[in-house]
N, C-alpha and C positions, 0 to 999 in steps of 0.2 A: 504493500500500500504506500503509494507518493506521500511525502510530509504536507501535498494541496489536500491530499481527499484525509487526512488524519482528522478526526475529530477537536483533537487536541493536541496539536503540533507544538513541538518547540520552534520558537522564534527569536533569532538575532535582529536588533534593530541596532545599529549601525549610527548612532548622532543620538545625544540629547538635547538640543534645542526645540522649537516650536512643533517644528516639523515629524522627529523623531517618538517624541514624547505621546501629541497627540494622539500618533500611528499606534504608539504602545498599547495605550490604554485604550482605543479602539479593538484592538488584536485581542485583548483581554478578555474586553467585550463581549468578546466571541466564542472565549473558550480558549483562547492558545495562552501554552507559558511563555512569556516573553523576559528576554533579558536584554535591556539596553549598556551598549558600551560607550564609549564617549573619553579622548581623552584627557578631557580637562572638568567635566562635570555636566551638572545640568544649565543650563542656561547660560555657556562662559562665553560664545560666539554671540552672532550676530541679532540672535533670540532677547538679547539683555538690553542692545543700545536703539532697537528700532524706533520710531514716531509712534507706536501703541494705536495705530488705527485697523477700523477695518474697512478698506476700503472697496467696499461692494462695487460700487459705481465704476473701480476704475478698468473698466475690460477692456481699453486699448492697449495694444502692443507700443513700446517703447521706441521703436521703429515704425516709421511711417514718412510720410512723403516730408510733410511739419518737419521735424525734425533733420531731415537731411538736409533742407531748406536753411537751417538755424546752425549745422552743426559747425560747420565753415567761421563763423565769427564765435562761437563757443570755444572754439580749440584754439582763439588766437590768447585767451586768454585763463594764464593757468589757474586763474582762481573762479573761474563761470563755472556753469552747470554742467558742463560736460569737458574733462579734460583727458589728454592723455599723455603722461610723463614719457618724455624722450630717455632713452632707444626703447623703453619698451610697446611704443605704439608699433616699432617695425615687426616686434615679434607676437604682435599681435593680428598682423596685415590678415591671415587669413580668415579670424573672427571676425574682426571688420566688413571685410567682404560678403562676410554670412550676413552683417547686420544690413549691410547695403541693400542683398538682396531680396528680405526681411521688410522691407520699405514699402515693394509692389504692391499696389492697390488690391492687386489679388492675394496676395499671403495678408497681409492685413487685414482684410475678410475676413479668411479662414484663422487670423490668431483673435478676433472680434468673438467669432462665434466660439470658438475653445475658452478664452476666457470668461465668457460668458455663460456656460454650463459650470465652469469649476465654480465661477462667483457665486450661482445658483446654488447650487449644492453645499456650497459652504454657508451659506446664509441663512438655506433650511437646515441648516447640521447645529449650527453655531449655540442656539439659546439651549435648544435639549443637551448638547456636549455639556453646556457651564453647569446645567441644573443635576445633569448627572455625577458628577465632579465636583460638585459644590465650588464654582467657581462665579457662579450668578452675579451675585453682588460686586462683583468687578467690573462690571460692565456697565458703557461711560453711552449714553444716545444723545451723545450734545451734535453731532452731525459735524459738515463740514462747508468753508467759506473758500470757492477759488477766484482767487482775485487779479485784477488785469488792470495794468496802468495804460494801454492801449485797446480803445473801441474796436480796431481791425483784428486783434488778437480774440478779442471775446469772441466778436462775427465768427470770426475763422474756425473757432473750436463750436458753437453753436449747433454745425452740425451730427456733429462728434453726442453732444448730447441728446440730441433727437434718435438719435439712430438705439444709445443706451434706453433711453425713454422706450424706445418700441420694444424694450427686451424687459422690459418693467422698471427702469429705474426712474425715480421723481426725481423734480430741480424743481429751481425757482430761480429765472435770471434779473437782475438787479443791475437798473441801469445807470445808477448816479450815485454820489458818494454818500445823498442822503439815506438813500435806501440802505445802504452797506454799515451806515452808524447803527441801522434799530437793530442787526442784528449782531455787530461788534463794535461797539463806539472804540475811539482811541487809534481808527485805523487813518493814514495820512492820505490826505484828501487828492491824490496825486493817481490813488485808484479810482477809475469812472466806472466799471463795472463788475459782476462777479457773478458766479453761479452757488446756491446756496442748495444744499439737499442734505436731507437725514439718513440718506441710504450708506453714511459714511458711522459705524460707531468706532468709540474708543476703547480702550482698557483701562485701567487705573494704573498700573505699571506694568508695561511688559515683561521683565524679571522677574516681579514678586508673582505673574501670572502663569510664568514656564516654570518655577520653582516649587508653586502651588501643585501645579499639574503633577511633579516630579512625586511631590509627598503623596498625593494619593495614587499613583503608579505605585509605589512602596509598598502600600497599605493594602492593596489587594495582590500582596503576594510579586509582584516584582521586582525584578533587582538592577539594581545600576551598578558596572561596572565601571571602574576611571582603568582605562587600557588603551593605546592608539592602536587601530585596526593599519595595517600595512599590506594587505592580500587578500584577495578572495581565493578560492578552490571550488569546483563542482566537481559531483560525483552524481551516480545513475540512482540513489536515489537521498543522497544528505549533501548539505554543503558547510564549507567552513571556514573561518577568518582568522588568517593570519596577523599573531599581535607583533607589536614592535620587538618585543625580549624573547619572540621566538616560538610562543607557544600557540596551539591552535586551539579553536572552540568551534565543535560543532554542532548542529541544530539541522531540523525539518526544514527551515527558512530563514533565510535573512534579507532585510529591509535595510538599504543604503540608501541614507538619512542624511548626511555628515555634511552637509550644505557647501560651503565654496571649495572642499576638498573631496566632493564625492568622483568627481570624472578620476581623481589617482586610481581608486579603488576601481572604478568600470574596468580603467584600461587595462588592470593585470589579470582579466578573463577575457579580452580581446576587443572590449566595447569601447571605441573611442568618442567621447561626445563633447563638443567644441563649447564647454561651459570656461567662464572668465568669470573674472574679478572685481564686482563695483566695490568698489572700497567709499564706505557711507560716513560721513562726520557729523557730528552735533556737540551742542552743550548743553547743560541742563540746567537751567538758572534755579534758586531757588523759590518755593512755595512762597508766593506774593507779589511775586517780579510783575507781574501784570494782572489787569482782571479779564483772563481769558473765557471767553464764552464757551468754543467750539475749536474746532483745529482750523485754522486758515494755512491757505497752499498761494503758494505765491509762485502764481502759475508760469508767467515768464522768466523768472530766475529759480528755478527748480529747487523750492525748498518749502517746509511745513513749519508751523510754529503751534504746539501739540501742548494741552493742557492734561500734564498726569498730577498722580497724588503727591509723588518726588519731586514736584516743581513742574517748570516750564520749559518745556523740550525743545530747540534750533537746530533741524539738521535736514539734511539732505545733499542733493546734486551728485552728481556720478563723478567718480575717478576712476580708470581702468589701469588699472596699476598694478596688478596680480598678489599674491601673499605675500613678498620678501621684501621689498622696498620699505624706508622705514616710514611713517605715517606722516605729513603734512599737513601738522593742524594750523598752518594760516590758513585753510579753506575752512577751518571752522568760523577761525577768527572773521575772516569775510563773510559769511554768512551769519553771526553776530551783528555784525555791524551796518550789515543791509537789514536787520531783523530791528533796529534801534531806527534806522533811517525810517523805517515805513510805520514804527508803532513807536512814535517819540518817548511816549512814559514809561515803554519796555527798562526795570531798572536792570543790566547788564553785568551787573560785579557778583562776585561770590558763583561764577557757574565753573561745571567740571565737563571737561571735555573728555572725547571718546570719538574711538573709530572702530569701526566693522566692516567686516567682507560677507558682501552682499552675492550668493550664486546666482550665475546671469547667462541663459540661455540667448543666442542672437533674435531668435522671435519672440522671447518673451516669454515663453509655453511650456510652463515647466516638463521635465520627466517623470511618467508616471508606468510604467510598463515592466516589464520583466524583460533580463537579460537575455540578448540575444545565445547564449550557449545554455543557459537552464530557468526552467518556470520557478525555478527553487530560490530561485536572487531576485529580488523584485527593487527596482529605482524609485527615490520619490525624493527628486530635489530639481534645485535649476529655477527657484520662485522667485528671485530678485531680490526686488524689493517689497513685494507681496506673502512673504512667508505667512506673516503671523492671519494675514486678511483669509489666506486660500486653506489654513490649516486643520478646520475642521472638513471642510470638503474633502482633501486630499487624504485624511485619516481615514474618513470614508470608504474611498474608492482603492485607498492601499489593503486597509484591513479585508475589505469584500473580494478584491482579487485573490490576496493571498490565500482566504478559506473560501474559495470559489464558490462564492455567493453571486447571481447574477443580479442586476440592480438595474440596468437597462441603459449604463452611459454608455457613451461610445468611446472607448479609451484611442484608438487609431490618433488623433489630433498628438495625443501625449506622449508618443510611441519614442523610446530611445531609436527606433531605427529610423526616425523619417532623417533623419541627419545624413 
């Protein structure tokens, strides 16, 4: 009997962040023993420093025509929304050209409609996950404010929300500063328009929300391991994960979680999948810095300004910069001080900065499928900067493949092999 058709299969999950954790306790769910490895803990990546949103609404691919348009005057400048540090933008040429090709009106469709089932499914998963988990009361429904200091730029993205709208998401567009006071005062009158919808919630802290998750994984019988996974292995009918000090652990199943480090692990069973590096900054000012309503996105210079319990969160914009280079926090600093230009009363002192690696698929679409040499290794990363938004959906659709539960998505879109 395969460890798919076991009742009660042992299961390796491979990352303790969002992503991992969720899958755990889904898998439990269900009946499987699950043990998570990780080797730094729970929540020590990119799970700890995100914006704490969910953001339903956002199914556009990061690629798209916009974008390419923009990206030319973004890369002249190392501290904009999109940069990429020399020589490694050369060793990145062929991801690049993924993301070029990613742009097409036609793959932008089809990453429109993929992210738009996973946001679905995670959106029905989401309140029953927290109520199961006792995680309910962490959850923030202040929505969210995107805001545009150019009328052409709101036009432009306009239809970007009608097209969500037709998939069910609400808005509310907002076309003068007055409007944008009732439902953020304090914002610099320098924004003439903005889109306002609730289909965006928050968290109270993203950390204490993946740590939370981790103790009740605990609690029913799970265990976390602190080990670096370094291998995979398949076998006809078990497979097994090679740790760094040598030793192997095998199981019915393993679930490769491990976010901006999961493609090492594909490629030593043959699966090469062109996943990169956003490397993500913020600060987190402290509890009182502002009186923030909801999250605003400051949608031309690529960044959020996110009210948690721990304060007041500044981060965003993309650097593709990969794992070793050492972090560049004057891009936080810049995105501080663009966060003080636009919200004058923002007080600015006493915050703690932090950087994260963000897994970044060129279409945006994360991995959800099982390795091309065994149904016994199953993928589930490459979410961006969506993790924490897509991760009850994705616990979902990971935990039902693995105890081959049929559930009626169409996983094709997610496929490690469309690469």
């Amino acid at each position: 009997m395969s460890g798919q058709e076991k009742k009660n299969p042992e299961v390796i999950v491979i990352g303790a962040g969002i992503i991992g954790i969720t899958s755990a306790i889904e898998l439990q769910a269900k009946g499987a023993r699950v043990t998570v490895l990780d080797k730094s803990g729970v929540a020590a990546g990119a799970s700890q420093g995100n914006a704490g949103a969910f953001a339903f609404s956002d199914a556009s691919p990061v690629a798209s025509p916009g974008i390419i348009r923009k990206a030319p005057k973004w890369f002249l400048d190392p501290l904009g929304p999109l940069s990429v540090p020399l020589p490694y933008g050369i060793q990145i040429l062929p991801w690049m050209l993924r993301f070029l090709r990613a742009s097409r009106p036609e793959q932008v469709k089809t990453g429109i409609e993929a992210l738009t089932t996973l946001m679905t499914v995670s959106r029905e998963r989401l309140v029953p996950f927290m109520e199961q988990t006792g995680t309910h009361n962490m959850l923030r429904q202040h929505g969210n404010l995107q805001l545009y200091e150019h009328r052409k730029s709101f036009e432009e993205n306009l239809p970007v929300w009608h097209a969500r709208e037709a998939r069910g998401s609400k808005f509310t567009p907002l076309t003068d500063s007055d409007q944008i006071a009732e439902y953020q005062p304090g914002i610099d009158r320098r924004f003439v328009a903005a889109i306002a919808t609730n289909d965006w919630y928050g968290i109270s802290d993203p950390k204490d929300y993946t740590v939370q998750l981790g103790e009740f994984f605990k609690s029913k019988a799970g265990e976390i391991v602190i080990a670096e996974a370094v291998a995979l292995k398949h076998g006809a009918e078990s497979v097994s994960v090679v740790l760094k000090d040598g030793k192997e652990l095998s199981a019915d199943h393993i679930v490769v979680s491990s976010g901006a480090w999961s493609h090492h692990l594909a490629s030593t069973i043959g699966d090469h999948i062109p996943l990169e590096t956003e490397r993500g900054y913020n600060t987190t000012l402290p509890v009182g810095a502002f009186d923030l309503k909801r999250q605003l996105s400051f949608e031309e210079h690529g960044f959020v300004v996110t009210p948690l319990s721990s304060g007041i969160r500044v981060g965003g914009a993309v650097e593709l910069g990969g794992l070793k280079l050492p972090p560049n926090y004057r891009r936080a600093d810049a995105l501080l001080q663009k966060a003080k230009n636009f919200l004058p009363e923002l007080n600015t002192e006493g915050g703690r900065q932090w950087m994260g690696f963000r897994p970044s698929l060129p279409d945006s679409i994360p991995v959800i499928g099982h390795a091309s040499r065994s149904r016994h290794i199953t993928y589930a990363f490459g979410h961006g900067h969506l993790g924490l938004t897509q991760s009850a959906g994705t616990a979902k659709l990971v935990s039902d493949l693995v105890m081959g539960i049929e559930n009626g998505v169409d996983l094709s879109p997610y496929s490690p092999s469309r690469f």
